[in-house]
N, CA, C and O of each residue as an XYZ file, in Angstrom:
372
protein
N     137.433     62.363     55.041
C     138.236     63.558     55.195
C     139.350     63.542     54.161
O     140.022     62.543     53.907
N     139.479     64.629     53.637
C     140.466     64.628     52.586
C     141.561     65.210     52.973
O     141.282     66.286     53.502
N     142.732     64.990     52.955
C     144.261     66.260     53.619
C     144.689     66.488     52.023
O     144.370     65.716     51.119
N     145.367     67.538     51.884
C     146.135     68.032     50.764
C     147.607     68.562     51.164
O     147.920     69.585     51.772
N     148.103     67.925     50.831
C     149.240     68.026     51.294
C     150.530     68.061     49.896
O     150.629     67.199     49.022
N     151.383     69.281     50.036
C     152.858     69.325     48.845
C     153.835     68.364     49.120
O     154.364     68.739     50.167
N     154.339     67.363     48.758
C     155.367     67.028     48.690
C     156.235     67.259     47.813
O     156.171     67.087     46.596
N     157.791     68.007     49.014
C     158.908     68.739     48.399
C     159.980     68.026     47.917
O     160.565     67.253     48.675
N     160.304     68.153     46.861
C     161.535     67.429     47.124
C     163.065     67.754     48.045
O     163.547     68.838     47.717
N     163.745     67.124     48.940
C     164.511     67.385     49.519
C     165.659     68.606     48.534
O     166.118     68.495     47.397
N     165.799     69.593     49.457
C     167.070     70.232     48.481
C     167.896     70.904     49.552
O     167.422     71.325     50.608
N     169.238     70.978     49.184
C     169.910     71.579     50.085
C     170.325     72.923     50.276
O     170.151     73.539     49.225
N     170.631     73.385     50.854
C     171.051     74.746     51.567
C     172.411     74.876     51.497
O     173.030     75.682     50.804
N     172.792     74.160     52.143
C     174.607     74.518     52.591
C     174.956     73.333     53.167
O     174.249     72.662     53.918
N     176.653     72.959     52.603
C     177.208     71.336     53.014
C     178.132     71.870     53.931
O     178.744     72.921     53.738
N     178.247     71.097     55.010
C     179.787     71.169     55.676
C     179.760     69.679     55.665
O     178.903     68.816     55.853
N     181.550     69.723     55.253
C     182.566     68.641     55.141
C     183.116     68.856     56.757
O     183.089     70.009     57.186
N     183.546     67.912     57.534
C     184.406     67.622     57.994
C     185.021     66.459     58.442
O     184.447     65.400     58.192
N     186.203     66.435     59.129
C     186.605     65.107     58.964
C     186.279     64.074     58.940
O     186.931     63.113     58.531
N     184.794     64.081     59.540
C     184.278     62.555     59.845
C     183.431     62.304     59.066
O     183.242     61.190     58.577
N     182.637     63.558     58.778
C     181.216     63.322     58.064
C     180.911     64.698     57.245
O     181.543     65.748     57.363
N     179.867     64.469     56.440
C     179.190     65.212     55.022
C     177.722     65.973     56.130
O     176.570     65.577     56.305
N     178.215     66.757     56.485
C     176.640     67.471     57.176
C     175.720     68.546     56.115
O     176.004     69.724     55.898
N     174.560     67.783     55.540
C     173.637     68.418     54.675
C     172.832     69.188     55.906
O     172.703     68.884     57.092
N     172.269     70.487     55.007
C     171.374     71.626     56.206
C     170.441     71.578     54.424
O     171.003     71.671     53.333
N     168.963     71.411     54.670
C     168.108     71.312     53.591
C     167.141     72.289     53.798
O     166.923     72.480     54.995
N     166.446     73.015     52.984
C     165.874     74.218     52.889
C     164.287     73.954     53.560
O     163.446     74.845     53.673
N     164.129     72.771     53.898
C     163.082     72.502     55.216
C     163.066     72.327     55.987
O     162.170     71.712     56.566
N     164.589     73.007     56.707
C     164.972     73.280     57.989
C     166.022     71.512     58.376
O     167.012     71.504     59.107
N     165.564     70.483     57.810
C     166.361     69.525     58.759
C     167.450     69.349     58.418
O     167.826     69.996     57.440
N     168.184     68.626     58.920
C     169.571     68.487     59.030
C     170.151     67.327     58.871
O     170.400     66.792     59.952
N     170.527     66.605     57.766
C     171.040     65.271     57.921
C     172.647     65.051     57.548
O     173.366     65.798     56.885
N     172.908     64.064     58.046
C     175.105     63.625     58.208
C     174.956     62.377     58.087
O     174.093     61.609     58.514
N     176.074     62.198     57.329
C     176.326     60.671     56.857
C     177.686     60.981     57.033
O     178.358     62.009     56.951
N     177.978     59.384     57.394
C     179.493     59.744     57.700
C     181.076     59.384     56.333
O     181.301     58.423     55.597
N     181.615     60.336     56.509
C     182.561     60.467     55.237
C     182.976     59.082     54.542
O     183.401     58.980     53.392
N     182.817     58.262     55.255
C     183.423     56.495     54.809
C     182.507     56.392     53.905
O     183.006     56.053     52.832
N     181.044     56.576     53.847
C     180.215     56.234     52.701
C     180.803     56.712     51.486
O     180.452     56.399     50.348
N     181.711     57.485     51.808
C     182.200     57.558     49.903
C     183.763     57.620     50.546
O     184.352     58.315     51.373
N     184.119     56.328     49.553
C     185.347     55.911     49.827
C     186.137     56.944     48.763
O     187.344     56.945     49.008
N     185.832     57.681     47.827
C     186.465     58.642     47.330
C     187.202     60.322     48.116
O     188.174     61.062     47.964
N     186.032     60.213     48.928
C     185.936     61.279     49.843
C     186.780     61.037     51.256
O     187.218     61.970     51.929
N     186.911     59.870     51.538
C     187.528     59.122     52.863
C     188.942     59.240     52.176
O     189.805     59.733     52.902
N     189.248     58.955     51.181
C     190.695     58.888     50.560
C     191.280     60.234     50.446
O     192.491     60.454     50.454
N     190.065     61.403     50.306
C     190.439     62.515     49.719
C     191.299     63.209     50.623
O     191.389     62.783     51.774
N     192.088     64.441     50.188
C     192.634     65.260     50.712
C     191.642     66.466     51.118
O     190.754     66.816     50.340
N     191.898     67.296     52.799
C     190.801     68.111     52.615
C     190.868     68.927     51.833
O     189.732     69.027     51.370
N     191.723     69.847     51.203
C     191.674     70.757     49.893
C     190.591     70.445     48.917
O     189.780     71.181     48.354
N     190.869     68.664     48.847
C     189.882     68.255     47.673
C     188.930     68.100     48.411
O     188.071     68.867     47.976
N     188.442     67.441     49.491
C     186.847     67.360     50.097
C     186.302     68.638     50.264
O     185.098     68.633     50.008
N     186.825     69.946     50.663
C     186.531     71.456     50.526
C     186.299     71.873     49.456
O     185.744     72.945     49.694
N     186.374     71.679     47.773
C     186.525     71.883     46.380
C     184.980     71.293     45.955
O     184.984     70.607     44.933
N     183.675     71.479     46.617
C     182.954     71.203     46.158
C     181.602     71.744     45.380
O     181.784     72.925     45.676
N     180.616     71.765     44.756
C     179.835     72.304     44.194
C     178.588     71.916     44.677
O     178.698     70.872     45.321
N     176.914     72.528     44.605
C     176.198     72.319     45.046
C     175.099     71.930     43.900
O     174.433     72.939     43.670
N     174.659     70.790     43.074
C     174.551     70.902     41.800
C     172.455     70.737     41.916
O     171.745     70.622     42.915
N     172.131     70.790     40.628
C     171.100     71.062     40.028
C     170.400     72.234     40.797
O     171.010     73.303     40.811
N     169.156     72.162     41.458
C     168.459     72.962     41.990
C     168.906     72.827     43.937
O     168.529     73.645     44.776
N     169.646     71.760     44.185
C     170.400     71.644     45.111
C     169.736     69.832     45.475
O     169.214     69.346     46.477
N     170.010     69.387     44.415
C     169.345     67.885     44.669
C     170.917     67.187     44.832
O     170.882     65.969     45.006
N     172.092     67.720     44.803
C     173.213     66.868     45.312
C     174.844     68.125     45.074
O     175.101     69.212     44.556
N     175.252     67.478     45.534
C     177.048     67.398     45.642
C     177.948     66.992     44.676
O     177.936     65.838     44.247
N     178.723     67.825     44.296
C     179.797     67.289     43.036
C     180.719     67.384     43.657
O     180.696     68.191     44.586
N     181.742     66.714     43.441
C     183.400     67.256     44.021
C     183.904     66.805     42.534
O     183.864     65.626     42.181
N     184.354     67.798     41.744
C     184.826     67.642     40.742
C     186.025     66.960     40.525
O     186.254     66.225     39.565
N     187.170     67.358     41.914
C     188.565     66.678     41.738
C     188.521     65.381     41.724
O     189.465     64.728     41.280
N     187.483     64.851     42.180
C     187.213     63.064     42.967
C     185.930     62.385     41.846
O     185.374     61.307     42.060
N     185.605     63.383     40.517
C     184.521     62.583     39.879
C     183.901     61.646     40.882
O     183.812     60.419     40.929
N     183.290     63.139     42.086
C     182.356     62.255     42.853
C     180.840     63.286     42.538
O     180.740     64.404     42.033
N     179.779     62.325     43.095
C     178.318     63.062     43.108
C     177.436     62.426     44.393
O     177.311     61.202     44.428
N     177.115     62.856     44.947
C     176.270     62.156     46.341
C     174.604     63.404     46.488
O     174.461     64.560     46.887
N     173.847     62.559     46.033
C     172.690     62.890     46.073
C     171.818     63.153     47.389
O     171.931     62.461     48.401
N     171.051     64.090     47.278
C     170.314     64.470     48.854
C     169.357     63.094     49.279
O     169.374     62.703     50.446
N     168.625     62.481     48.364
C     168.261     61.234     48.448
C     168.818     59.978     48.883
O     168.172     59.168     49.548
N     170.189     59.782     48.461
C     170.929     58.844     48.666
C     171.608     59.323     50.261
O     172.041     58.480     51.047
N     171.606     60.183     50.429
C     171.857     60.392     52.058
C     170.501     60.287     53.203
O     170.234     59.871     54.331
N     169.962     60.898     52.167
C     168.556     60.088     53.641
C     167.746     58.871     53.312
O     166.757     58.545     53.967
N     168.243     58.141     52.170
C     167.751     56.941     52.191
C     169.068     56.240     52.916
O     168.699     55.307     53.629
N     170.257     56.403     52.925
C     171.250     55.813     53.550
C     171.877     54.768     52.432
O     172.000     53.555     52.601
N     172.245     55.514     51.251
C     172.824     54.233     50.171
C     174.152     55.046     50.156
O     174.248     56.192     49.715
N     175.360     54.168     50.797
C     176.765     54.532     50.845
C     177.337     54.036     49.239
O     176.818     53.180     48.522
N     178.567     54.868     48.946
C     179.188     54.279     47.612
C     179.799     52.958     47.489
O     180.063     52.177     48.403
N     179.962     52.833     46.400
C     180.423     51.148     46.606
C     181.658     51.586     45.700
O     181.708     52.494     44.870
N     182.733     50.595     46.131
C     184.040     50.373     45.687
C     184.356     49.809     44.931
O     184.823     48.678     45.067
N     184.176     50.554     43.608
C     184.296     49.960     42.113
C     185.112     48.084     42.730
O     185.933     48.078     43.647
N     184.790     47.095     42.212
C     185.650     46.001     41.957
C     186.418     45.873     40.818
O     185.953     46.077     39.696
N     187.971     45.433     41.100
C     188.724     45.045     40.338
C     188.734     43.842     40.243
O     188.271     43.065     41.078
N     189.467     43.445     38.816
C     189.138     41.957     38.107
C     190.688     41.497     38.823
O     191.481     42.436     38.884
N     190.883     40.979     39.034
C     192.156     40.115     39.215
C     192.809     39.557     37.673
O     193.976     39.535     37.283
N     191.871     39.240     37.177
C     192.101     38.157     36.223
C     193.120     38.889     34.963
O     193.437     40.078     35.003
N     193.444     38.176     34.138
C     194.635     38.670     33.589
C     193.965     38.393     32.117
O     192.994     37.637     32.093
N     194.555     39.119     30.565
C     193.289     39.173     29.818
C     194.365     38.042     28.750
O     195.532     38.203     28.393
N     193.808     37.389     28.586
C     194.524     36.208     27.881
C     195.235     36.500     26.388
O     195.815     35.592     25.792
């Protein structure tokens, strides 16, 4: 038996920000939220700036321009949170 089947790529519809969490609504009806701590840019942000956002390519992610942030529709339903640049301690000789 053969199935034929499209695979879509995830794209989004419409973001709501709120305080806790990033709620994606994707144009195949489901609904996925990750919660705002995954981007420690966004957890820091002010809401003015977490509200200041864009919906970028064909709707494959999120820009917030004030926060040189980007969070991909992928990276929310695979569940890969941002990581917190490391600073060097070290002092440059």
């Amino acid at each position: 038996m053969n199935t034929a089947y499209n695979v879509v790529e995830p794209r989004l519809l419409a973001i709501q920000i709120t305080e806790d969490e990033i709620i994606a609504h994707l144009i195949d009806g489901r609904t996925v939220s990750v919660p705002l701590i995954w981007s420690w840019r966004l957890s820091e942000a002010t809401e003015k700036q977490r509200q200041n956002f864009e919906i970028i390519g064909d709707g494959q992610g999120i820009h917030w321009s004030d926060l040189d942030e980007d969070i991909s529709v992928e990276g929310m339903l695979y569940g890969l949170p941002a990581r917190r640049p490391h600073i060097s301690t070290k002092q440059a000789a």
